[in-house]
N, C-alpha and C positions, 0 to 999 in steps of 0.2 A: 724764838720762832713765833710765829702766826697762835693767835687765839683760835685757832680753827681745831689745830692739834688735839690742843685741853679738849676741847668742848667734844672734839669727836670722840675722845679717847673716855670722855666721862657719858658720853652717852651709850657708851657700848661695853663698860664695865658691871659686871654681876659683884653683890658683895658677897662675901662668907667668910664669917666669924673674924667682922671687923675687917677683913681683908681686902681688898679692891681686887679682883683675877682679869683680863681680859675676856670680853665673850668666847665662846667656843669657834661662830664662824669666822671671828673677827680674828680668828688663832689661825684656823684652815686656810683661809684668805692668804693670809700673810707667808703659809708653809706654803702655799700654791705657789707664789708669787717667788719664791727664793727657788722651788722645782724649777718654776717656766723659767728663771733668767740665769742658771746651769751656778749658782753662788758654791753646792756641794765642788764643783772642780776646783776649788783653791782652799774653802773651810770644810770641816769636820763636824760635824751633828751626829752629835751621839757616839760619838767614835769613830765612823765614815767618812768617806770623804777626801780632799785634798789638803795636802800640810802647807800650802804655802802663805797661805792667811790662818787670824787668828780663829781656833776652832769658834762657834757661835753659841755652844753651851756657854754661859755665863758672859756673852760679851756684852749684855745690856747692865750687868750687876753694876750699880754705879754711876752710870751714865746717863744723862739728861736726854729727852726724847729730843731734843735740838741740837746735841750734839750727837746721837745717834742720825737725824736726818741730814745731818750735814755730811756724815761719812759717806752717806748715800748719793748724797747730790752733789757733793764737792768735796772725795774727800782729801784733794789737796789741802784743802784749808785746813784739818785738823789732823793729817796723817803725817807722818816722816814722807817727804818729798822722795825716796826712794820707795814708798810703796808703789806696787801694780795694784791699786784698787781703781777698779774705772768707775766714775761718773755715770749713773742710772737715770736717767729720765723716767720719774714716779709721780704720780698724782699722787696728791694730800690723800686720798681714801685709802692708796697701797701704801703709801708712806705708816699710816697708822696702822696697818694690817701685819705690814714689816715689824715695826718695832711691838705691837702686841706677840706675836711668832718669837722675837727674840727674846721678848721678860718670860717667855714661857717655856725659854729651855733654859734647866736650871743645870747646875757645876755637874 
């Protein structure tokens, strides 16, 4: 993906104790952004939610912020051709606000 990614994603990380965390806004952003575009009707947060997709507790553990954007933006490309996840029209700033929201819900 885009050098833009990293750079945002490093400019908007606090450390603690060695850690890299997401900023706080840059967490809220990202929850806003999954509120305004109704993502709870198919996943589960926190236990809430729709069963039809994979709950979002832990679905960043693993995954590359390039292949987390591309679920977003395409995720025919890297999903099972029978999923229903639709294609999100996301600027790079919510894209990184998304996947900061997602490294921050943990199992």
């Amino acid at each position: 993906m885009k050098d833009w990614l990293a750079l945002g994603l490093a400019l908007v990380v606090g450390v603690s104790n060695g850690a890299a965390e997401p900023a706080p806004a840059l967490v809220t952003a990202g929850r806003q952004w999954v509120e305004k575009n109704k993502c709870r009707v198919c996943h589960t947060v926190d236990g809430q939610g729709g069963k039809l997709g994979k709950p979002l507790n832990g679905a960043a553990t693993g995954k590359s912020d390039e292949y987390l954007g591309k679920v977003l933006r395409d995720p025919k490309s890297v999903l099972p051709r029978q999923s229903r996840m639709p294609a999100f029209t996301i600027s790079d700033e919510e894209l990184a606000a998304v996947i900061a929201y997602l490294r921050s819900l943990k199992d």
